[in-house]
C-alpha positions as CSV (number, residue, x, y, z in Angstrom):
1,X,7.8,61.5,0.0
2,X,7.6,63.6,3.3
3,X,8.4,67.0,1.5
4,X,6.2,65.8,-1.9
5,X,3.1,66.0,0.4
6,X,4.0,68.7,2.3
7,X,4.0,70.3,-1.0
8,X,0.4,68.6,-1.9
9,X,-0.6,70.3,2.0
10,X,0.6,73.9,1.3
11,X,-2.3,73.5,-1.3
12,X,-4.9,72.7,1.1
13,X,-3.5,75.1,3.5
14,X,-4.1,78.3,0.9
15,X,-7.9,76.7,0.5
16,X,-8.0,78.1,4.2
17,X,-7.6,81.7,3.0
18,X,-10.8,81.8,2.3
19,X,-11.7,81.9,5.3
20,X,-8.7,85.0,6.5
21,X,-9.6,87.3,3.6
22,X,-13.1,85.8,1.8
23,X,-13.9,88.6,-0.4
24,X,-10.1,88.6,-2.1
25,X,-10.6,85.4,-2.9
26,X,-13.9,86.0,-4.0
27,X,-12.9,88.3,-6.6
28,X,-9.9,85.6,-7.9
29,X,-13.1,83.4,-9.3
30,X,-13.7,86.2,-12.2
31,X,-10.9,85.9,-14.1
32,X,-10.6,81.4,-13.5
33,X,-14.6,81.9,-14.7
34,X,-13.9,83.7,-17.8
35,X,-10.7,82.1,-19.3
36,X,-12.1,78.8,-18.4
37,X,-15.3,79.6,-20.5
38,X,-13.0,80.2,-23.3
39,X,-11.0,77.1,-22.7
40,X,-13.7,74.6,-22.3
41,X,-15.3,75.3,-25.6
42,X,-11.6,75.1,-27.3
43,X,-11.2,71.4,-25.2
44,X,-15.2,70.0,-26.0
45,X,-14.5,71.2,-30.1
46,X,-11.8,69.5,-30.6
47,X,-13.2,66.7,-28.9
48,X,-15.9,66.5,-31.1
49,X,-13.7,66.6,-34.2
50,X,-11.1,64.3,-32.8
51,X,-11.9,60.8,-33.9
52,X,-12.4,62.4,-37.7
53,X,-9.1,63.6,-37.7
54,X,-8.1,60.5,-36.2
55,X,-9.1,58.7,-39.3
56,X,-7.8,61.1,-41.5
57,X,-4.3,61.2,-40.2
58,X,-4.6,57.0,-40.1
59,X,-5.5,55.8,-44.0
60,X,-2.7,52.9,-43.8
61,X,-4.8,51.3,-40.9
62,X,-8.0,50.9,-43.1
63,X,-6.6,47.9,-44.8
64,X,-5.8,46.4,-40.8
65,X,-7.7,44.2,-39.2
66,X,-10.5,46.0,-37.3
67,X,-8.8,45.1,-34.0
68,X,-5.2,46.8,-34.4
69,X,-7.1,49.3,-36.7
70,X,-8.7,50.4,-33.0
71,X,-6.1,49.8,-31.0
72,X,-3.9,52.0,-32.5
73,X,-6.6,55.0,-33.5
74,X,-7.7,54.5,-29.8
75,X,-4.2,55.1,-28.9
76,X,-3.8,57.9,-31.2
77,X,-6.9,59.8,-29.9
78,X,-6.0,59.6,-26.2
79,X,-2.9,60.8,-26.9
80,X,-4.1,63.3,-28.8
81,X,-6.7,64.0,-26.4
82,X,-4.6,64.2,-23.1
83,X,-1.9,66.4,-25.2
84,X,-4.6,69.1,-25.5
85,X,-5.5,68.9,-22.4
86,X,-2.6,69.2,-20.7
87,X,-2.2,72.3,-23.2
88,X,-5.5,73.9,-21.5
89,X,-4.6,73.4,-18.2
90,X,-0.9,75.2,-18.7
91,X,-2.3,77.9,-20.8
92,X,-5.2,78.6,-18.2
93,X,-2.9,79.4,-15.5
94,X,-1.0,81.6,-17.7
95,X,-3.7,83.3,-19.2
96,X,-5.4,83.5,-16.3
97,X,-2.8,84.9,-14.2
98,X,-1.9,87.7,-16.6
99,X,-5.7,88.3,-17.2
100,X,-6.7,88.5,-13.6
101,X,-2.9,90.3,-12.1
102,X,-4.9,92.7,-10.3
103,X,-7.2,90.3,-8.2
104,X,-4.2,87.6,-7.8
105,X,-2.2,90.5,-6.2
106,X,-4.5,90.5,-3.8
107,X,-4.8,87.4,-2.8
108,X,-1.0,87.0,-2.6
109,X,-0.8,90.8,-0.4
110,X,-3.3,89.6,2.0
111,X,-1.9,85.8,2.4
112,X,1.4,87.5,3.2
113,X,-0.2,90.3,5.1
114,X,-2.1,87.4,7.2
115,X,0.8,85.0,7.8
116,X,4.0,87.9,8.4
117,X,2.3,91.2,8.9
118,X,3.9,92.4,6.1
119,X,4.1,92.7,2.3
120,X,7.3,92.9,0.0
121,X,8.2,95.7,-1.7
122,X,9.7,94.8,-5.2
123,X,7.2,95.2,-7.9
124,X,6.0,92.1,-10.0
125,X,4.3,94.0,-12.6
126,X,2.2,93.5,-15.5
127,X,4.5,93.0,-18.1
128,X,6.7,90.7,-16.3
129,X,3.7,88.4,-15.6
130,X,2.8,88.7,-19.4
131,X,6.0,87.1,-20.1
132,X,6.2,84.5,-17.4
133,X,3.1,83.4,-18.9
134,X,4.4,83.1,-22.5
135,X,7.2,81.0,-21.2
136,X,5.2,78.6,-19.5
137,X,2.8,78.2,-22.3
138,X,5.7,77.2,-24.5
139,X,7.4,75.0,-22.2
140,X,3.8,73.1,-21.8
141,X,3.4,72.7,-25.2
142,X,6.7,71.1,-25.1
143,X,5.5,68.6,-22.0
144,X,2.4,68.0,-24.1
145,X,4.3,67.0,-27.2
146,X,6.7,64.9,-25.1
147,X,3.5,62.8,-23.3
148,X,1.5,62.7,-26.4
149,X,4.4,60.8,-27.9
150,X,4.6,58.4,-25.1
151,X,0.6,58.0,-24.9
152,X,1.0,57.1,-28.5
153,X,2.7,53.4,-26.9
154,X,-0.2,50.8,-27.0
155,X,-2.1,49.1,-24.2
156,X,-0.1,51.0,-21.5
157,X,1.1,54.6,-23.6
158,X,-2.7,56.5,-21.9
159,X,-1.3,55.9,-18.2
160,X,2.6,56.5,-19.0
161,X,1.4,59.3,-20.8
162,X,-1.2,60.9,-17.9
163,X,1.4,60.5,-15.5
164,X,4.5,62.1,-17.2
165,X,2.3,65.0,-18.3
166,X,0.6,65.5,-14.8
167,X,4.2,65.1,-13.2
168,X,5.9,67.8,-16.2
169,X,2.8,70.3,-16.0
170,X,2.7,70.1,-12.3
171,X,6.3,71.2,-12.0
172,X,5.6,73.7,-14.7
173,X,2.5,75.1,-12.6
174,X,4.5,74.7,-9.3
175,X,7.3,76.9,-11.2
176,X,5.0,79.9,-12.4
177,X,2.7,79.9,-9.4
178,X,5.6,81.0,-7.0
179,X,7.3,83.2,-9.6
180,X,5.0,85.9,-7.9
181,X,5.6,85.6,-4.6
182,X,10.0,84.9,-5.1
183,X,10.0,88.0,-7.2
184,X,8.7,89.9,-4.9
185,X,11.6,89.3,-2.5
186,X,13.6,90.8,-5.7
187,X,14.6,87.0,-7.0
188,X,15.8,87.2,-10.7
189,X,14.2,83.9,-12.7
190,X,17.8,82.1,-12.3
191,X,18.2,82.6,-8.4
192,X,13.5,81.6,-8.3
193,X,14.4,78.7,-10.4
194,X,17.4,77.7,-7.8
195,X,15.1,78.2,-5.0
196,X,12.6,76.1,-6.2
197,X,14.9,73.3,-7.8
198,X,16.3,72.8,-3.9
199,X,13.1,72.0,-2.7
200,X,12.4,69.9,-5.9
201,X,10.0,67.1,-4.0
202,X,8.1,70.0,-2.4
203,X,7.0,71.6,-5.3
204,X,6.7,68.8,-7.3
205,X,4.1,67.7,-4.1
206,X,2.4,71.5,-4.7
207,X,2.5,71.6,-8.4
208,X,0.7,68.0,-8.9
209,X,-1.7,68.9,-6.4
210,X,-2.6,71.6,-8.3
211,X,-3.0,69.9,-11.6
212,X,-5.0,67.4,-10.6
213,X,-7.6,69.8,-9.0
214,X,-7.4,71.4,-12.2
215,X,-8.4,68.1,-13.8
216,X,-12.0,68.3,-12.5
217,X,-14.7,69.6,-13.8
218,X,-14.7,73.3,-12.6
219,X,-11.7,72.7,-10.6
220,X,-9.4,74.8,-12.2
221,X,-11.7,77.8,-11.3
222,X,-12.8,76.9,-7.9
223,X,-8.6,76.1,-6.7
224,X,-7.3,79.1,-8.7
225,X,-7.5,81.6,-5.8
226,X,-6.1,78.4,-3.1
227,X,-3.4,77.9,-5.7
228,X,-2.1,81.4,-5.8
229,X,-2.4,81.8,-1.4
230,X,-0.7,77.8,-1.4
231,X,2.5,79.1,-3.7
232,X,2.7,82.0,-1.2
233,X,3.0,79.9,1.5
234,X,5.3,77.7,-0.2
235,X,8.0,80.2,-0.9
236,X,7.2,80.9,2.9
237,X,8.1,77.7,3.9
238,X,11.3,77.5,1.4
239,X,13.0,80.5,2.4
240,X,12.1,79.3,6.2
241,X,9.4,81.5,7.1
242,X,6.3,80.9,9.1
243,X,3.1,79.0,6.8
244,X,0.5,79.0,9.5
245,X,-1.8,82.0,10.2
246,X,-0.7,83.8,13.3
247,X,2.8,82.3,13.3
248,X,4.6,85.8,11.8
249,X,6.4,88.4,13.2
250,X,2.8,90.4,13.3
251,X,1.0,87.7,16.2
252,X,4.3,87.3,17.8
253,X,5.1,90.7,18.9
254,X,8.6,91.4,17.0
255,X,9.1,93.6,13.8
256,X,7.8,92.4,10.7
257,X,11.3,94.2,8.9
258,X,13.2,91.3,11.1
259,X,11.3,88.1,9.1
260,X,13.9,86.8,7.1
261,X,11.2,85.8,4.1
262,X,8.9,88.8,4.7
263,X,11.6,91.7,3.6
264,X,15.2,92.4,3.1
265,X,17.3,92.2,6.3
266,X,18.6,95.5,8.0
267,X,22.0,96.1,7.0
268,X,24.6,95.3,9.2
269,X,25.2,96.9,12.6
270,X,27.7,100.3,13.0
271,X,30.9,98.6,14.8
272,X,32.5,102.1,15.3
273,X,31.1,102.6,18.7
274,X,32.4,99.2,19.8
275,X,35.7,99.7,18.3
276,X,35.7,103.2,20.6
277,X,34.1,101.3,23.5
């Protein structure tokens, strides 16, 4: 439980960017603002044609009695209902980290800038986000189809199914969020995917965090920025680097080259001279 909130905190802790470098998290509003326009017409639509569809794909429970004839439509529509959902909040991210790479990059340079005084090197790149994104798309679909299924269990199927699809998308968000950041340290997805599976209740803690901000109203644009600094620090704190402001190698005086999450270490010493010594 002690690592799952420290992961929830890491979240909190990139809200306090704002205050480091304002105006690059600023600019990480316009994309969140502009794909979550798009989204929330797609989520109010089908809400509005929902509960026809819900009678049209239920024609054997028009001959029920009126109170299982509810039960089980009302079970159907939540379902249906928190599948989508958890559909929009997955493809947001995605979307909107591939739509806005050049202000996220940003954000993550100066979080990393701010905390270590320095920036890795390898490249992320556009195309590599573009298909990061695609993944996690897919593999949210897949967590939508797997909590619809269990929302569709009566009476108790709408909280079974909120749950396993906050706890699947938030791993799923916690996953793609730090993608940026581990790549940068030139992490291929097996050896990001190892990382992050060995600190399993910490991003689990990060990840749910962020979905559930994304749950409110306008959340998912206002956190999108805080969500982006917060995975930084996370991979900070996983490869066992510094996650508070002024804690790096740039406040403390040393070289930033030396910070074991900040770039790759110097390659091992000459031992010629000794040996002649």
């Amino acid at each position: 439980m002690r690592e799952f909130l420290t992961g929830a905190g890491l979240l909190l802790r990139g809200l306090g960017q704002w205050r480091r470098t304002p105006g690059a998290m600023a600019l990480g509003l316009i994309p969140g603002t502009l794909v979550g326009l798009v989204f929330a017409g797609a989520l109010i639509g089908w809400g509005l044609v929902l509960p026809g569809l819900v009678d049209d794909w239920t024609p054997f429970a028009d001959t029920w009695a009126p109170f299982w004839a509810t039960t089980v439509r009302t079970a159907i529509g939540v379902a249906s209902f928190g599948a989508a959902l958890l559909i929009v909040v997955v493809s947001f991210t995605a979307v909107t980290l591939a739509v806005g790479e050049p202000f996220y990059d940003r954000i993550w340079r100066a979080t990393e800038r701010s905390v270590t005084g320095t920036v890795p090197d390898a490249d992320y790149g556009f195309w590599r986000a573009v298909g990061d994104s695609v993944r996690l798309i897919l593999r949210g679909i897949l967590a939508a189809l797997l909590a619809w299924v269990i929302g569709l269990i009566p009476f108790v199927g709408g909280v079974l199914g909120f749950v396993t699809g906050v706890a699947l998308t938030g791993w799923l968000l916690a996953d793609e969020l730090t993608s940026r950041s581990l790549s940068a340290r030139g992490l291929d997805r097996r050896a990001r995917r190892a990382i992050v599976k060995d600190h399993r209740a910490r991003a689990l803690g990060f990840g749910v965090a962020t979905q559930l901000c994304f749950l409110v109203p306008l959340g998912a644009v206002a956190v999108m920025p805080a969500a982006v600094a917060g995975s930084t620090l996370w991979t900070l704190s996983a490869l066992g680097g510094p996650v508070r402001p002024g804690s790096g190698p740039a406040a403390s005086g040393t070289d930033p080259g030396e910070h074991p999450a900040a770039a790759t270490p110097p390659p091992p010493a000459d031992r010629s001279a000794d040996a002649a010594r």
